[in-house]
N, C-alpha and C positions, 0 to 999 in steps of 0.2 A: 205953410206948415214947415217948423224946421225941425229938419232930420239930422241924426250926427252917426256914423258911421264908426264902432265902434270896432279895435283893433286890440290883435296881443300889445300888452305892455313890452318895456324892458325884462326879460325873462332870463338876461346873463347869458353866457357863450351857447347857452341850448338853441340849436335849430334844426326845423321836423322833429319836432313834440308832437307824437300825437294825442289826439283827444280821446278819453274815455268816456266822458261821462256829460251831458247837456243836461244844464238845470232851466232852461228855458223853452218856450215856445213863442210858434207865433200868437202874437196878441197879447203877452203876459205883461204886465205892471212891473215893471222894476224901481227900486229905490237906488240910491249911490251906494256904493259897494256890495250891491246883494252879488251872490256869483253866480257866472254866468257858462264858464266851462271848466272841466278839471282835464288839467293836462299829467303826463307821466312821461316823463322822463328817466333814464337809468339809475337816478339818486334819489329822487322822489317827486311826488306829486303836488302839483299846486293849482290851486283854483283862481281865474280870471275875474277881477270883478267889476262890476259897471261899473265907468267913469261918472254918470251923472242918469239922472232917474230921466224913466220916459214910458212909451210901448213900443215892444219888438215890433217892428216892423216887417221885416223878414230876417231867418236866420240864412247865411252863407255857408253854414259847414254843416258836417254829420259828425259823429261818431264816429271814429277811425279815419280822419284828416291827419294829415299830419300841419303843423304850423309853426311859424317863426316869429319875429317880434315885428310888427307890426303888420300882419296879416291878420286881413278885415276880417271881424265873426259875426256880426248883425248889423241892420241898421233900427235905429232907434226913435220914435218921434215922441219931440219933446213939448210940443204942444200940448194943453187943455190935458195933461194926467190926470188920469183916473186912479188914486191912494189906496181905493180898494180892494183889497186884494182880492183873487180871483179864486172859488170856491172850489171845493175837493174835486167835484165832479167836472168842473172847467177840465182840473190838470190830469184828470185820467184820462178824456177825447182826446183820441191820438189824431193829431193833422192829417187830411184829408190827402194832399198830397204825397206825406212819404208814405202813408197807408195802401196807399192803391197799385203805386209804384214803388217797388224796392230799390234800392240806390245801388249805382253799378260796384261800391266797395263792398258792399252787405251780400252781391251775388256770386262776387267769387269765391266763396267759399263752401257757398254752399253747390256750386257748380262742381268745385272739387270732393265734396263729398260725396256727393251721388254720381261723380263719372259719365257725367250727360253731355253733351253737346251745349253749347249755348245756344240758346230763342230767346224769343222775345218775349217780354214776361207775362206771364197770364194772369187776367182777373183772379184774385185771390179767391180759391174754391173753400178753403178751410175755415172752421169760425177762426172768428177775431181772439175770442177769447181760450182757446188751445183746450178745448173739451175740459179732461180731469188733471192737466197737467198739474204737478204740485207745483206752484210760483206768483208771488207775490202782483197784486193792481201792477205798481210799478214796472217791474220786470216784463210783462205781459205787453205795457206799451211801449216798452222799449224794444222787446220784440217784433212787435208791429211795426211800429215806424222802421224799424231796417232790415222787415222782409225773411226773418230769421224764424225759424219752424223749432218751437220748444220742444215737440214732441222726437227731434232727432238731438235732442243735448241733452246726458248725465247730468245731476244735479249734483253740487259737494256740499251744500248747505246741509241741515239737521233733518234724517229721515229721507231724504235723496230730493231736497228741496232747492231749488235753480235759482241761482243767486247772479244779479247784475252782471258779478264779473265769469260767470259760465258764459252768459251769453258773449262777453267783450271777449273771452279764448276760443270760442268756438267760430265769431269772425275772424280772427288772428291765425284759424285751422286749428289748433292743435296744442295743448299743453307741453306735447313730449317735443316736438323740434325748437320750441322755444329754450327748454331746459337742454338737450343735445348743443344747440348754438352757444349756450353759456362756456362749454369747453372747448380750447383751440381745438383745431380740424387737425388729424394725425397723430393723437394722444393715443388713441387704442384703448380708453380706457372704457369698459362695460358698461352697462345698464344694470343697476341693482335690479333682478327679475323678481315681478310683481308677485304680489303672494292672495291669498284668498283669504284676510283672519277671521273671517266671520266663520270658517268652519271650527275657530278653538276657541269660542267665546263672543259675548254682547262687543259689538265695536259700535263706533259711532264717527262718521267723517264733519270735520270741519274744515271751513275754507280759511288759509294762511292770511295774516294780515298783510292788506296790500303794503305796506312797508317792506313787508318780509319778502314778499315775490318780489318786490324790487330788489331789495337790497341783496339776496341770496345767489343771484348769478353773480352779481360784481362781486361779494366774496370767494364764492367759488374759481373764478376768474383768477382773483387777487394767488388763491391756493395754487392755482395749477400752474402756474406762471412762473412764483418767486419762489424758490429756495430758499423754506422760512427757517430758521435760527433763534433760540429763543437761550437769553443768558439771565440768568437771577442774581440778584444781591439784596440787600438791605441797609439801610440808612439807619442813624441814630439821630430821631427827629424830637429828643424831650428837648430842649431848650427852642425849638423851634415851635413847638406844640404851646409851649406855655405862654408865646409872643405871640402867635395867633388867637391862643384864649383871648388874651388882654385887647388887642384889633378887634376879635369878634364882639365883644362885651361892648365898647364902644357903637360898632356899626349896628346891632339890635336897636339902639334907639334910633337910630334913622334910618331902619327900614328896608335893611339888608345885612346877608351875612358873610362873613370873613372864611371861607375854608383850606380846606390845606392844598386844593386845586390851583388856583391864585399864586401859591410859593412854589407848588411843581413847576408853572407856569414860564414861572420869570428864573428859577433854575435851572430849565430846561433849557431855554434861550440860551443863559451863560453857558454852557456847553457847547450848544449846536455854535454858538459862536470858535469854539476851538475845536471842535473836529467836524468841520464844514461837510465831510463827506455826507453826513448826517440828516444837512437841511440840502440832497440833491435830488435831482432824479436822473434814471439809467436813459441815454436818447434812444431813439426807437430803433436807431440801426444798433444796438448795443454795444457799439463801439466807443463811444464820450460818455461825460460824466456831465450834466446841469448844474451848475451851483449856484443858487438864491441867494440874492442880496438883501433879501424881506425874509419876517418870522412869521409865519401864520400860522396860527397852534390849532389843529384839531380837536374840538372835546367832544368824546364818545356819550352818549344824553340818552339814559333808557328810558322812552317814553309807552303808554298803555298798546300802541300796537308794534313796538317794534325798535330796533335802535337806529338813530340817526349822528351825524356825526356835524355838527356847526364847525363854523371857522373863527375865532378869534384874530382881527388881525392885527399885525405891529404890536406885537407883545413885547418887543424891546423896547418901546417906547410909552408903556404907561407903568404907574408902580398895580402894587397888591391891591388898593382900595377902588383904582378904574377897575380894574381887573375884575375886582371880586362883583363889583356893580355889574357888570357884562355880562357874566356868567350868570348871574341871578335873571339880568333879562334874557338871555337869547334861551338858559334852559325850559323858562316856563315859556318863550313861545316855540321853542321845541316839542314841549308836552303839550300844544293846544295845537299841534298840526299846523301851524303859519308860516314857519321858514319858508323864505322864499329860496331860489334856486340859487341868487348871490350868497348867499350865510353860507351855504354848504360846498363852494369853491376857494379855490385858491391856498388849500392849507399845505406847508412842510411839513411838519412834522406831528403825530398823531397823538394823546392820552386818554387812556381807557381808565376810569377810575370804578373799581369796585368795592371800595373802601368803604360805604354804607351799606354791604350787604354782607363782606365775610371772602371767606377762602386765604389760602397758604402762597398759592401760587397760579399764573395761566399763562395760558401761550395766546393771547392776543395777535390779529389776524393782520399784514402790513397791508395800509390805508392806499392801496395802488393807485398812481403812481409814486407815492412818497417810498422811501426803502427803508424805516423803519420805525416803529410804533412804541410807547414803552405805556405797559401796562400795571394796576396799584392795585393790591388790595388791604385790607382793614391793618392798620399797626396795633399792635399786642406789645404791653411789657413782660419783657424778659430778663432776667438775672444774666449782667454783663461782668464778666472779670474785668478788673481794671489797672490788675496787678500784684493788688494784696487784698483784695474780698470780693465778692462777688455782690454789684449794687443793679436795684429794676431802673435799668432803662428804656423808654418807649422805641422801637424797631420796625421802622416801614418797609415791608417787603416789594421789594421792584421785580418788572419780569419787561426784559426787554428783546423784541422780534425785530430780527433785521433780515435785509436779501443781503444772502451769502456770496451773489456775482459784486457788490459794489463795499460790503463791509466784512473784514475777515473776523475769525472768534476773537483775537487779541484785541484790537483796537474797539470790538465792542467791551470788550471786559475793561478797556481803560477808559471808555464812554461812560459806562454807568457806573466806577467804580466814581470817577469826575463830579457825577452827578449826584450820588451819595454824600461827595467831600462837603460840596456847596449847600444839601441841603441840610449837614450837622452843625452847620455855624451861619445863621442867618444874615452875619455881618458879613461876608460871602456872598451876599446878593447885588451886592454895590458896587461890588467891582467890577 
């Protein structure tokens, strides 16, 4: 019988990822790439998938592991597969073994919530299925298999209904020290004090998309940290609008589109090339300054749960049309949840574009560790003097955030004044 022993892939500089989420058991059927565990990491989430179809033989981890890139997660046999898939009722039997026995990660915490002593765990006295609890087949076995008691977890789902990731916080202990750790230790800064709104009206809780509980401490993080600084200006982008029309009208027939992100893109670059401060980051004794010899452009990507930020990289080294091809593929597998954890490393410098949706202005949030962000929204023609009449020129509004320890307000204000110049004359790109 041959077995193949099945490990984390390359998962990029992350190590001790833990796991959230097992889509397998023992015995199950797998195909090549079904997945096999969802890991989270402080950027985002990504899912492990079979290298090659077989049956779980045994699983090596639980729920709350932490792992690194080539740490075993099953072993596999790839003999005489059975294609069948395994029926509703197969994948609601919860394993006999984590069933009977809770796993010693699944006990800590609940040791600390009832303040007992540790023993040794007793034959489960409670039904399996948690009497009237409101919570879904699923939830119920995931409960089970890690010894987890529904009937002591809040629910934030609709109607006070316990959602996977109740039970993934209530192993973790606790929603509020996770959110207290997001801010350095010694801020002094408060707890907004909880309120009751259901006594002034119909409320109704939902649970944050896991993107957003990710990404929300690292912004918060990013806030408390950097001394944000936020300077505006505006560009005069018609001659440049009208050369992008003609690019995009082209690219439509083969299959992708030209947008004005592409010429921020490689605008940007010219810049960060003359005030290098730009493309650095501050070292951790904040005493030096990093300066990057590579471009790696961040693009802010609002996808159905949440925003994530991909990396483009070597932007000085492809024109507008690789560009614009890139950004066409990495946004749509942004929006289908596939990034993997390399796309969303390695970027200098950040663009937030809200230029399909509207707004005047924003203060865009610095991409930490990078020191400064420059954010876009929608260009409007506006009546420009020009001397002797007043002619509608198109006017891209920029809003750009820098940390004030590494950039002062002057050399930002010649930063994106810079960056304005390059992008009112496209012939400016070439240089």
């Amino acid at each position: 019988m041959a077995t193949t022993e099945v490990k984390v892939p390359d998962i990029g500089d992350f190590s001790d990822v833990p796991i959230i989420e097992l889509h397998v058991a023992k015995g199950d059927t797998l195909a090549v790439d079904d997945p096999v565990i969802t890991l989270e990491s402080d950027k985002a989430m990504m899912d492990v998938p079979s290298p090659s179809a077989g049956q779980v033989e045994e699983l090596l981890v639980k729920v709350g592991d932490e792992v690194s890139e080539g740490s075993p997660i099953l072993t596999l046999s790839t003999d005489q597969v059975d294609t069948t898939p395994p029926s509703l009722l197969d994948q609601q039997e919860p394993p006999t073994e984590t069933a009977s026995a809770p796993t010693e990660a699944a006990q800590a915490p609940a040791e600390r919530a009832t303040d007992t002593p540790p023993s040794p765990p007793p034959a489960p006295a409670a039904p399996t299925d948690f009497g009237d609890v409101h919570a879904g087949p699923s939830v119920r076995r995931v409960a089970r298999e890690l010894g987890v008691d529904l009937t002591a977890i809040n629910g934030t789902g609709p109607k006070g209904r316990i959602e996977k990731d109740d039970v993934l916080a209530f192993l973790r202990g606790s929603a509020a020290p996770a959110t207290a750790a997001a801010a350095p230790a010694g801020t002094g800064i408060p707890e907004i004090p909880a309120q009751d709104f259901s006594k002034f009206g119909p409320v109704e809780t939902k649970a944050l998309p896991r993107i957003k509980k990710i990404s929300g401490p690292f912004v918060h993080r990013s806030w408390l940290n950097i001394p944000h600084v936020t300077h505006n200006d505006e560009a005069d982008i018609t001659e440049l609008d009208t050369y992008r029309k003609q690019l995009d009208a082209v690219a439509k027939t083969e299959g992708y589109r030209v947008t004005l992100l592409a010429f921020l893109m490689k605008a940007g670059v010219s810049v960060l090339k003359q005030f290098e401060e730009f493309n650095s980051s501050l070292s951790p004794d904040k005493e030096s300054l990093i300066v990057k010899g590579y471009y790696h452009i961040g693009i802010a990507v609002d996808t159905p749960d949440g925003l994530v930020v991909p990396v483009i990289r070597d932007v000085d080294r492809k024109g507008v049309t690789e560009l614009s091809k890139e950004l066409g593929a990495i946004s749509a597998k942004a929006r289908d949840g596939k990034l993997a954890p390399g796309d969303m490393q390695g970027g200098t410098f950040t663009i937030s574009s809200l230029g399909g949706i509207g707004g005047t202005a924003f203060t865009p949030i610095i991409n930490a560790p990078e020191v400064a962000i420059v954010g876009v929204v929608r260009s409007r023609m506006t009546p420009v003097w020009n001397g002797q009449e007043f002619e509608p020129r198109l006017m891209l509004p920029l809003s750009l955030s820098y940390d004030h320890r590494v950039i002062d307000g002057a050399l930002a204000a010649r930063f994106l004044r810079q960056l304005c110049f390059v992008l009112e004359d496209v012939r400016r790109l070439v240089l």
